[in-house]
mmJSON file of the N, C-alpha and C atoms, coordinates in Angstrom:
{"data_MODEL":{"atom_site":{
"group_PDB":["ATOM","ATOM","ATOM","ATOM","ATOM","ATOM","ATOM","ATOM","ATOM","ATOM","ATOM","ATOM","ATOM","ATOM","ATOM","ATOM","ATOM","ATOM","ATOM","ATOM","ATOM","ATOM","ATOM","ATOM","ATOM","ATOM","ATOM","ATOM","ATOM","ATOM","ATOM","ATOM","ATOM","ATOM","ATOM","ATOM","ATOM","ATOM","ATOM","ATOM","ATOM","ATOM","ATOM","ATOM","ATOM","ATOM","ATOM","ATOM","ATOM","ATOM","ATOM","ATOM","ATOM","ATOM","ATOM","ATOM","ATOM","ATOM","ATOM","ATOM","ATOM","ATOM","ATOM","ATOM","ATOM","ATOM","ATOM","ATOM","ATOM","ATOM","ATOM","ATOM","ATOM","ATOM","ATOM","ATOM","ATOM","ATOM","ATOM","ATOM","ATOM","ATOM","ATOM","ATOM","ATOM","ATOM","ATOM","ATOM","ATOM","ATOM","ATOM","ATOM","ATOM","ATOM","ATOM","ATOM","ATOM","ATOM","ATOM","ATOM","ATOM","ATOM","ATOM","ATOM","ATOM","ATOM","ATOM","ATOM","ATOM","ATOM","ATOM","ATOM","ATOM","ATOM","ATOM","ATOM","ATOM","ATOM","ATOM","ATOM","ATOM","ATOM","ATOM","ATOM","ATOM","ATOM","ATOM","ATOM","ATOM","ATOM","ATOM","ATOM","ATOM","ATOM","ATOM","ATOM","ATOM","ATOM","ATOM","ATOM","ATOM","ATOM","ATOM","ATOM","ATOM","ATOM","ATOM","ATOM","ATOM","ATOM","ATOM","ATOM","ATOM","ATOM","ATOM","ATOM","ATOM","ATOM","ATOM","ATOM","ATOM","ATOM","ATOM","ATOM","ATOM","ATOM","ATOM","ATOM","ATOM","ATOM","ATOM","ATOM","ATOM","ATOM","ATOM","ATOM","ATOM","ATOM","ATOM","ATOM","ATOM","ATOM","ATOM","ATOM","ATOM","ATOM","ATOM","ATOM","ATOM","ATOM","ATOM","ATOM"],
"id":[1,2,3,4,5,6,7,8,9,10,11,12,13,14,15,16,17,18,19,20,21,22,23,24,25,26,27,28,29,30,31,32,33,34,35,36,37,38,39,40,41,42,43,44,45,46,47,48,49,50,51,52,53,54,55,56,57,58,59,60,61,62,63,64,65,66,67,68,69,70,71,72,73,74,75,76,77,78,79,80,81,82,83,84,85,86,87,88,89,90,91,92,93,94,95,96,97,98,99,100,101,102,103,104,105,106,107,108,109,110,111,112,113,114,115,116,117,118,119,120,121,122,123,124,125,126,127,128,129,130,131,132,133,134,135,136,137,138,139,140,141,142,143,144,145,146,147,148,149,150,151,152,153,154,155,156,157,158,159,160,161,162,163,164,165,166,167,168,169,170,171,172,173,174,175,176,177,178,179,180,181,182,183,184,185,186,187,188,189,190,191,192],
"type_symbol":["N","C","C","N","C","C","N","C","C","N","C","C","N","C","C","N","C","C","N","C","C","N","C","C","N","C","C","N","C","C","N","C","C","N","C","C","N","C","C","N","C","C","N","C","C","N","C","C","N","C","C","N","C","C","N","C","C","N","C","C","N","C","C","N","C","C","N","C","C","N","C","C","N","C","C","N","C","C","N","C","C","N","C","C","N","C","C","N","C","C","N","C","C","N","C","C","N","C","C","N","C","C","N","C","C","N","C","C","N","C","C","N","C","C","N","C","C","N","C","C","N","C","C","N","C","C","N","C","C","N","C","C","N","C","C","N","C","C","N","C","C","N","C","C","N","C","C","N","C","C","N","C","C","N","C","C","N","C","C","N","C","C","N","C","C","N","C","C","N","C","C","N","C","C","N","C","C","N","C","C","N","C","C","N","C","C","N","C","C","N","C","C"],
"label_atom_id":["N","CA","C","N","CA","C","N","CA","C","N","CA","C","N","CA","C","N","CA","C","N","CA","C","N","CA","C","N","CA","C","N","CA","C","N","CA","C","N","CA","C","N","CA","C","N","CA","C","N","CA","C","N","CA","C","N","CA","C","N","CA","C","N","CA","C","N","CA","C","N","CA","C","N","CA","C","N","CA","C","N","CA","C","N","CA","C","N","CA","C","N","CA","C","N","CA","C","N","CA","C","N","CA","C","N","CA","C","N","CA","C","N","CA","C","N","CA","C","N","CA","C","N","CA","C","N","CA","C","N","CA","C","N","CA","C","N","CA","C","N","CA","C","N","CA","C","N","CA","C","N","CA","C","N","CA","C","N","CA","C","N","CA","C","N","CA","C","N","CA","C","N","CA","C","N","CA","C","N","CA","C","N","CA","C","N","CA","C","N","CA","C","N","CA","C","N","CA","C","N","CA","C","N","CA","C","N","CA","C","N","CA","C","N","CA","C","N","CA","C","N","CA","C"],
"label_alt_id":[null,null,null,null,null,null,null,null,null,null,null,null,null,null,null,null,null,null,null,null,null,null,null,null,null,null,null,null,null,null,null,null,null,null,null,null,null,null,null,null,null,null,null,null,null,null,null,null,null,null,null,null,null,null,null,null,null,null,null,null,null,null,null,null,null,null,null,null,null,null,null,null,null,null,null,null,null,null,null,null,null,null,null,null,null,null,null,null,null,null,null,null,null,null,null,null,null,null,null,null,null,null,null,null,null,null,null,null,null,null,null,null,null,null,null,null,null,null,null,null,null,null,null,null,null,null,null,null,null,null,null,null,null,null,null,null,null,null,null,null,null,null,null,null,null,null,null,null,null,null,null,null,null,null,null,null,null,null,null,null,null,null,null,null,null,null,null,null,null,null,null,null,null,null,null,null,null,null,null,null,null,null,null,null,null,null,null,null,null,null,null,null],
"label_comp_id":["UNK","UNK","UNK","UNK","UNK","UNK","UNK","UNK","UNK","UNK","UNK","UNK","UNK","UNK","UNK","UNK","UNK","UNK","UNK","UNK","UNK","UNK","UNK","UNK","UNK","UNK","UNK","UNK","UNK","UNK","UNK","UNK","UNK","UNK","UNK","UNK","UNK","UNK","UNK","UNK","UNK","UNK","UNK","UNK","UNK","UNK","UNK","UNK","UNK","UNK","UNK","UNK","UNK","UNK","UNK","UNK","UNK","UNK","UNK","UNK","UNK","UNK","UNK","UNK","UNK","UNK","UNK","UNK","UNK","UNK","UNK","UNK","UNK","UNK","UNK","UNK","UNK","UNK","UNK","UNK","UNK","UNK","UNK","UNK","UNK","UNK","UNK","UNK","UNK","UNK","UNK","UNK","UNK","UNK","UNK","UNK","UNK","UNK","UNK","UNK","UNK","UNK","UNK","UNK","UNK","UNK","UNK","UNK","UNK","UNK","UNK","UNK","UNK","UNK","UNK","UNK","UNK","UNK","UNK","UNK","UNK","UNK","UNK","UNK","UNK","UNK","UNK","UNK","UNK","UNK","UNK","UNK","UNK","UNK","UNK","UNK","UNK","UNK","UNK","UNK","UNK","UNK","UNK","UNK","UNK","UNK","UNK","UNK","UNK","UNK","UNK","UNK","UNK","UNK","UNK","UNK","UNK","UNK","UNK","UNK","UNK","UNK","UNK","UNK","UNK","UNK","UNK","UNK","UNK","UNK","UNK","UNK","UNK","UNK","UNK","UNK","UNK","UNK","UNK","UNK","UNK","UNK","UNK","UNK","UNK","UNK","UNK","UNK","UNK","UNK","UNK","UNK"],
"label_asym_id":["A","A","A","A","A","A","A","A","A","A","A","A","A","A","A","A","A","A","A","A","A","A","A","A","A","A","A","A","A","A","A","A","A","A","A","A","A","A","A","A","A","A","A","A","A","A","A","A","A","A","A","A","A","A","A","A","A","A","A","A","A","A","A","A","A","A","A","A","A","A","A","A","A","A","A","A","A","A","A","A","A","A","A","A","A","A","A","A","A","A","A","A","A","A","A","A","A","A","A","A","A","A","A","A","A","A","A","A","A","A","A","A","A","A","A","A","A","A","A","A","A","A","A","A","A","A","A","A","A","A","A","A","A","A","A","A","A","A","A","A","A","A","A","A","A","A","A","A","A","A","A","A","A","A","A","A","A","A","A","A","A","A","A","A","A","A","A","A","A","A","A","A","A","A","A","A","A","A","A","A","A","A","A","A","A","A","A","A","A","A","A","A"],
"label_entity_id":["1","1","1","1","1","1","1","1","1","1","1","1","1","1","1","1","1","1","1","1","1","1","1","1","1","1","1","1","1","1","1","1","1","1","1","1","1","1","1","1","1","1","1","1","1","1","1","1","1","1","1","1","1","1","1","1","1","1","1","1","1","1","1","1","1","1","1","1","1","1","1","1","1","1","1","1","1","1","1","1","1","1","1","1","1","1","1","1","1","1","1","1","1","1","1","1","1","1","1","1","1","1","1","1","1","1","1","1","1","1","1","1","1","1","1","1","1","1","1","1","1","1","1","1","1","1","1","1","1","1","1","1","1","1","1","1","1","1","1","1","1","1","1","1","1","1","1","1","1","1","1","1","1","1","1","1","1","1","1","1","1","1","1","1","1","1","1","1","1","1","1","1","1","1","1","1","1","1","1","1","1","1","1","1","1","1","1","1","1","1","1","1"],
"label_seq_id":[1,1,1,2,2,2,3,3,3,4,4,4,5,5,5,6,6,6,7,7,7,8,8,8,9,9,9,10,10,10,11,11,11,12,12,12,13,13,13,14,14,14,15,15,15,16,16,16,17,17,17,18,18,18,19,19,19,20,20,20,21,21,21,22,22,22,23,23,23,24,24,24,25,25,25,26,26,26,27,27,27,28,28,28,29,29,29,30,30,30,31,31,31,32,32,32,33,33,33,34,34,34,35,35,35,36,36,36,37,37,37,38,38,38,39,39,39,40,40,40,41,41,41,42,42,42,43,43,43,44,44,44,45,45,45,46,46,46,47,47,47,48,48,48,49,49,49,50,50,50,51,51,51,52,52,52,53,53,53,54,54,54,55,55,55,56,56,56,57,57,57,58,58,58,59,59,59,60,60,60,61,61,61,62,62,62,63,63,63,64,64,64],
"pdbx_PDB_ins_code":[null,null,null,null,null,null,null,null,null,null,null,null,null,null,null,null,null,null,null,null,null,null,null,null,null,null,null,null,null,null,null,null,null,null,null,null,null,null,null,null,null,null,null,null,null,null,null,null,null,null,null,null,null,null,null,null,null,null,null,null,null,null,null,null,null,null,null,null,null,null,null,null,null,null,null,null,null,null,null,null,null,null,null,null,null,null,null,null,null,null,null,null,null,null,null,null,null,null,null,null,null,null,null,null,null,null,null,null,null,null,null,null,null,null,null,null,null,null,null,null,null,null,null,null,null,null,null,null,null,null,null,null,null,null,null,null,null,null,null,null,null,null,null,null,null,null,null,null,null,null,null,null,null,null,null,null,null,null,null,null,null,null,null,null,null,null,null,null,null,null,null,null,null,null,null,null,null,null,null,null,null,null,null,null,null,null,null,null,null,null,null,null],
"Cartn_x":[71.446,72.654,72.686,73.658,73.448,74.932,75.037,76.245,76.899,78.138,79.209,79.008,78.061,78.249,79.458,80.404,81.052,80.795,81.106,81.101,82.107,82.173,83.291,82.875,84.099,83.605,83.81,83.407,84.2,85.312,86.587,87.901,88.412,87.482,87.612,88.069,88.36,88.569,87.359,87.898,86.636,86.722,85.496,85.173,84.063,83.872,83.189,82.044,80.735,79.846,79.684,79.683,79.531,78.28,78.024,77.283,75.126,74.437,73.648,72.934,72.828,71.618,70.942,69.576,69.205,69.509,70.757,71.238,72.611,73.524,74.852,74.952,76.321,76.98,78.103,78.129,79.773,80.827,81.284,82.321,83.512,84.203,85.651,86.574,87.897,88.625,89.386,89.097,89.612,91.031,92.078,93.445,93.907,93.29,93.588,93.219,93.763,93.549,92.256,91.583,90.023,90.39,89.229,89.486,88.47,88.544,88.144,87.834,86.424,86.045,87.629,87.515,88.456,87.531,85.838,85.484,84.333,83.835,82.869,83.406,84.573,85.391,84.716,84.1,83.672,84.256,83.856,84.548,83.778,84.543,83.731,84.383,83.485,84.001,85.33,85.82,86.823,86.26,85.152,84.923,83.048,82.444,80.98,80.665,79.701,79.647,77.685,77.588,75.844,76.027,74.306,73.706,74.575,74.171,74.998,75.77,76.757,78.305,78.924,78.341,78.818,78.273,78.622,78.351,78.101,77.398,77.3,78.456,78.704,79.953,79.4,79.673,78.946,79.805,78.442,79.432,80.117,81.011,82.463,81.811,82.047,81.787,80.51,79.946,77.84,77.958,77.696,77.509,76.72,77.024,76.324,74.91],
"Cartn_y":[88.06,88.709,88.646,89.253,89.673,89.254,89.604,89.489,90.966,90.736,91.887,92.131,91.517,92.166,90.928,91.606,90.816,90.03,89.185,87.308,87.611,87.124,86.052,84.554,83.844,82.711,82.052,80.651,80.295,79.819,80.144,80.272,81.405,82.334,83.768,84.465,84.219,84.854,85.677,86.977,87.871,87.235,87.258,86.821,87.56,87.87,88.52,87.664,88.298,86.84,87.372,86.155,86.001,85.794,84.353,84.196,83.713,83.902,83.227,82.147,80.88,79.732,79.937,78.549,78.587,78.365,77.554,76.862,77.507,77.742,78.509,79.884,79.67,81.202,80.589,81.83,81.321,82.481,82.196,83.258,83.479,84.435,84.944,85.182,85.103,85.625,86.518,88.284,89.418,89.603,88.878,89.075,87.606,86.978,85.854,86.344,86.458,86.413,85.607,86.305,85.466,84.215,83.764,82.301,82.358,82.045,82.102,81.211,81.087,79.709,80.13,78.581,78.788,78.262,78.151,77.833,78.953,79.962,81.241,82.184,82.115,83.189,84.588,83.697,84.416,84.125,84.661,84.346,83.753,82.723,81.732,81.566,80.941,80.814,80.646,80.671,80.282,79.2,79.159,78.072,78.153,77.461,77.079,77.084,77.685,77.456,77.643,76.56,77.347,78.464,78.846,80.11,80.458,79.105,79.363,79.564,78.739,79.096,80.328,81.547,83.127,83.994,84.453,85.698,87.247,88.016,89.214,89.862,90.485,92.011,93.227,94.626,95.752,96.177,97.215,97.281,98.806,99.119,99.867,100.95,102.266,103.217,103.429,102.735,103.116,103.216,104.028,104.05,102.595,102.018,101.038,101.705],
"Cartn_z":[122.837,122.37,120.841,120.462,118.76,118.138,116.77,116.521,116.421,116.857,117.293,118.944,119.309,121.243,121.298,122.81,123.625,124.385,125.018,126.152,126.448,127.333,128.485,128.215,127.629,127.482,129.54,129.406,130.579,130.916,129.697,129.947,130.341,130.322,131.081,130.235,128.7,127.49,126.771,126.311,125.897,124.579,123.759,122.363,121.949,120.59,119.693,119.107,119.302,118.853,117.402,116.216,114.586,114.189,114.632,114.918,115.893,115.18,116.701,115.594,116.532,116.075,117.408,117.119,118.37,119.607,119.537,120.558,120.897,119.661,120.522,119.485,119.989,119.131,118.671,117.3,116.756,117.449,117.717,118.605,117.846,117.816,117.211,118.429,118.136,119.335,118.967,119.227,118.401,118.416,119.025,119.751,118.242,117.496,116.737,115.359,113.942,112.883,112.523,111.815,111.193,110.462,110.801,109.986,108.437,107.429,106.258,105.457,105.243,104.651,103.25,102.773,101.11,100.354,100.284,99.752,99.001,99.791,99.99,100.143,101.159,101.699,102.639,103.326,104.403,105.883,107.039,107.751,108.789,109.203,110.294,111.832,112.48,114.082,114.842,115.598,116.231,117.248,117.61,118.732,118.426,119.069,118.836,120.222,121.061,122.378,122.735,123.181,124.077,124.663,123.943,125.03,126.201,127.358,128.826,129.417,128.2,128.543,128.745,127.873,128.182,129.093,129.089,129.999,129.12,129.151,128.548,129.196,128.362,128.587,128.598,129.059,129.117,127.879,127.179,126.078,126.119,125.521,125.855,125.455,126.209,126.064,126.621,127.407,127.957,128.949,129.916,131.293,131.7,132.82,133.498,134.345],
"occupancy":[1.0,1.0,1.0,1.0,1.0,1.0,1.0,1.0,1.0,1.0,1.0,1.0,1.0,1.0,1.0,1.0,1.0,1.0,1.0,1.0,1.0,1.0,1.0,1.0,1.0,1.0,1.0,1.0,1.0,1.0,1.0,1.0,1.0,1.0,1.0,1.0,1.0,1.0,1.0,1.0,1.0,1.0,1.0,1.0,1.0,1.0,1.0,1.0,1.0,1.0,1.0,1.0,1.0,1.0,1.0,1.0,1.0,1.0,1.0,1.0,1.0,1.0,1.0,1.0,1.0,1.0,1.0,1.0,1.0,1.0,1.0,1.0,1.0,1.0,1.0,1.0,1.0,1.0,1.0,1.0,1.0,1.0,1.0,1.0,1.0,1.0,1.0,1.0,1.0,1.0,1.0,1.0,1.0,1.0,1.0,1.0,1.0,1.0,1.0,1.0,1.0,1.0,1.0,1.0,1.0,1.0,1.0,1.0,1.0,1.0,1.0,1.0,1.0,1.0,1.0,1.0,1.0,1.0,1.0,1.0,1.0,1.0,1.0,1.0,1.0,1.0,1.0,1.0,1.0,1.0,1.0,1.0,1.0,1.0,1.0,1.0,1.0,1.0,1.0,1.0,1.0,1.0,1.0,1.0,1.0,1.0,1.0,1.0,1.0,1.0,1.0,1.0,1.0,1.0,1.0,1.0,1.0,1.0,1.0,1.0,1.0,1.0,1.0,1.0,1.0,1.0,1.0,1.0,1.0,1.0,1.0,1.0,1.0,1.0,1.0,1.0,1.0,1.0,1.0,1.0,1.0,1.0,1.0,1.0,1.0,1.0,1.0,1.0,1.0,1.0,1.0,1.0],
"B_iso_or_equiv":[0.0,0.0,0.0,0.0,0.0,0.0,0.0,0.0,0.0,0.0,0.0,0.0,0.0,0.0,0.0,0.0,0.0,0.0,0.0,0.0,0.0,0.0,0.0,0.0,0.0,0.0,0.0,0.0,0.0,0.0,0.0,0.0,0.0,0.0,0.0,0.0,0.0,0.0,0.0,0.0,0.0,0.0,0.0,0.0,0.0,0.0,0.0,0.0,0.0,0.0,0.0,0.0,0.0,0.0,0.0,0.0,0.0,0.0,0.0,0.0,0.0,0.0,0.0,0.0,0.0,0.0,0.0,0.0,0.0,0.0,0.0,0.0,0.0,0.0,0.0,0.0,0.0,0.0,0.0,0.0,0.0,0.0,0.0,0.0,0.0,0.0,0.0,0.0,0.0,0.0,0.0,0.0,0.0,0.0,0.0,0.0,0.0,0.0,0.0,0.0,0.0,0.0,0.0,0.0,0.0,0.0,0.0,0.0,0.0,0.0,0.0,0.0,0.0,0.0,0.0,0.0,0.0,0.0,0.0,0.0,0.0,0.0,0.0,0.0,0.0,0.0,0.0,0.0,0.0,0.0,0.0,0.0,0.0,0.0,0.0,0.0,0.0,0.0,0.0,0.0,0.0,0.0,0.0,0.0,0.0,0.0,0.0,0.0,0.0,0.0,0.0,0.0,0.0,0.0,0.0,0.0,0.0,0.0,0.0,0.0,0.0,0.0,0.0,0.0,0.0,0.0,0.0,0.0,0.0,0.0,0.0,0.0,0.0,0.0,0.0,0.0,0.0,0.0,0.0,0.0,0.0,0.0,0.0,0.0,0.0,0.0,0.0,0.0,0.0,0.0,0.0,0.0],
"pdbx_formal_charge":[null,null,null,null,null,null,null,null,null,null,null,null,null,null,null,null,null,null,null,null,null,null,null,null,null,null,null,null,null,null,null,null,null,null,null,null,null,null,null,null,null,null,null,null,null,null,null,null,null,null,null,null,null,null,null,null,null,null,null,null,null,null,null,null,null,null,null,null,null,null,null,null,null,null,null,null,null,null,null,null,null,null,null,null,null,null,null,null,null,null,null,null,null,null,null,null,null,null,null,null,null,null,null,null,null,null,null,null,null,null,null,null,null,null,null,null,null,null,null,null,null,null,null,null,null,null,null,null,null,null,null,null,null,null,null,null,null,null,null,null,null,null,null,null,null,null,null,null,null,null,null,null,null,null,null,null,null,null,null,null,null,null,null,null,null,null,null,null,null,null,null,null,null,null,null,null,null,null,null,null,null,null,null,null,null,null,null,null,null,null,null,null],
"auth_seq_id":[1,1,1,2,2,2,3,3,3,4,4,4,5,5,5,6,6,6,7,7,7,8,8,8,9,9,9,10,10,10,11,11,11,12,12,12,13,13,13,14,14,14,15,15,15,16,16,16,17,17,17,18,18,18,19,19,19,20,20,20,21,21,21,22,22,22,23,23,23,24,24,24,25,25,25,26,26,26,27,27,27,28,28,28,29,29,29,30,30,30,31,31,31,32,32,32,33,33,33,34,34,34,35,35,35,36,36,36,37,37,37,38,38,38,39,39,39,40,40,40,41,41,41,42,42,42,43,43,43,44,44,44,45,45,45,46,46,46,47,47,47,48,48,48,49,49,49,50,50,50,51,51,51,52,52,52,53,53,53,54,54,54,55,55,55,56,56,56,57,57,57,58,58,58,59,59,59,60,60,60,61,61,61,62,62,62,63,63,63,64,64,64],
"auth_comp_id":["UNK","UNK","UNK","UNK","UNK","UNK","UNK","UNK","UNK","UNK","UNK","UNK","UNK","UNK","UNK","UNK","UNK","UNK","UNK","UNK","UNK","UNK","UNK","UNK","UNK","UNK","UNK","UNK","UNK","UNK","UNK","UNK","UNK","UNK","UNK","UNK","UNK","UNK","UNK","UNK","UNK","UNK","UNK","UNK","UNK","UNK","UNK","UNK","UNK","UNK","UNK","UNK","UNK","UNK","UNK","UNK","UNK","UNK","UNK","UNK","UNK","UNK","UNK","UNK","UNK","UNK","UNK","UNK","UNK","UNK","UNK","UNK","UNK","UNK","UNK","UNK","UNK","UNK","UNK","UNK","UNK","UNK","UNK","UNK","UNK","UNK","UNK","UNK","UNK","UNK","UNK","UNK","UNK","UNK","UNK","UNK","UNK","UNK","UNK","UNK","UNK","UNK","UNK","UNK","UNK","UNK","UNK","UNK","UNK","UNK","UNK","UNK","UNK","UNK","UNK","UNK","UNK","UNK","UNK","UNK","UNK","UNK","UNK","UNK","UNK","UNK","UNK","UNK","UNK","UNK","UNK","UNK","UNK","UNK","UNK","UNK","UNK","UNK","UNK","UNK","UNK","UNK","UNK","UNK","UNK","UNK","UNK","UNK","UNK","UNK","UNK","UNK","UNK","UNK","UNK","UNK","UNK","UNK","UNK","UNK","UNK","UNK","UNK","UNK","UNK","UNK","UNK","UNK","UNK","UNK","UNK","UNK","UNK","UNK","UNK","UNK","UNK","UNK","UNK","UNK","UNK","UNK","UNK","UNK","UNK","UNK","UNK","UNK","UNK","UNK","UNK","UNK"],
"auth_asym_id":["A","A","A","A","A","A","A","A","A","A","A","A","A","A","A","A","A","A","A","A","A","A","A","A","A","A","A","A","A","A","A","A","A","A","A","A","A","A","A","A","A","A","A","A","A","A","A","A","A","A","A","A","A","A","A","A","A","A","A","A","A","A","A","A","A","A","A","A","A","A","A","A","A","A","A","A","A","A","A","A","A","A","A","A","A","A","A","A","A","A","A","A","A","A","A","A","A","A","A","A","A","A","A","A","A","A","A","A","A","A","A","A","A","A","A","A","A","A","A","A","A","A","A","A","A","A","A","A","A","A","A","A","A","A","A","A","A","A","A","A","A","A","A","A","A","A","A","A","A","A","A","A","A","A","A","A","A","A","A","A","A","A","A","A","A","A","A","A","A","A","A","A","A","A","A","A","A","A","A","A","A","A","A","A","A","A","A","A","A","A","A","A"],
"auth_atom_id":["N","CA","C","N","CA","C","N","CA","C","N","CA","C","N","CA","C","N","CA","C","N","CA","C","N","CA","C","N","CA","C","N","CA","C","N","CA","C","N","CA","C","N","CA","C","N","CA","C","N","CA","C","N","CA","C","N","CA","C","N","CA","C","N","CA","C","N","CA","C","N","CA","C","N","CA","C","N","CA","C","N","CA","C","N","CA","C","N","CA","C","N","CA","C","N","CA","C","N","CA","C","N","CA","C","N","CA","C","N","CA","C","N","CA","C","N","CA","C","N","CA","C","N","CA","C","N","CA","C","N","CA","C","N","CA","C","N","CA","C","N","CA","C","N","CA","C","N","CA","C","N","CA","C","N","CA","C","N","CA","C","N","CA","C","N","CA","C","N","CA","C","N","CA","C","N","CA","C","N","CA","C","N","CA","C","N","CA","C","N","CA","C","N","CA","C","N","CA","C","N","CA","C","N","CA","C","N","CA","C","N","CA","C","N","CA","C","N","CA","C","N","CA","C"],
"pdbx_PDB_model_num":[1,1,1,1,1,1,1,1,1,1,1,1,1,1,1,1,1,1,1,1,1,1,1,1,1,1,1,1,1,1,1,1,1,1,1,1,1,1,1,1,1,1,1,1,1,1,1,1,1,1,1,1,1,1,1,1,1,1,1,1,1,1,1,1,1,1,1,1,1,1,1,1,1,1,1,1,1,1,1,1,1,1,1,1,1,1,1,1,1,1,1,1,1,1,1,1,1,1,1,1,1,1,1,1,1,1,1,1,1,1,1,1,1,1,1,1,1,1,1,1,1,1,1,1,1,1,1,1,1,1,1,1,1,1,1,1,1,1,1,1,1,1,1,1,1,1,1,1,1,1,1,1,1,1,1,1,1,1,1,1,1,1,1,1,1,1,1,1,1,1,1,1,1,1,1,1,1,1,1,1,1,1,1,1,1,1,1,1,1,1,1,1]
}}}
């Protein structure tokens, strides 16, 4: 998965992936105001989660 595709985390909440490492993703939650470093001023995660924990989403508008 990349950054900008959708998850299902396993709170059953959709989230926006930010970022990818090797091990998780930084996830956003699009329904919540961004969070903003005050130091760079970029914008960073709402939660940190492994690979496993998500689920892919189909993405909006593609036929299945």
């Amino acid at each position: 998965m990349n950054p900008g595709d959708r998850v299902r985390g396993k709170d059953g909440r959709t989230y926006v992936i930010l970022k990818v490492t090797e091990m998780h993703y930084g996830l956003v939650d699009p329904t919540r105001p961004p969070m903003i470093d005050a130091k760079n001023g970029q914008q960073v995660a709402h939660i940190a989660v492994r690979h496993e924990e998500v689920e892919p989403l189909p993405v909006q508008g593609v036929a299945q």
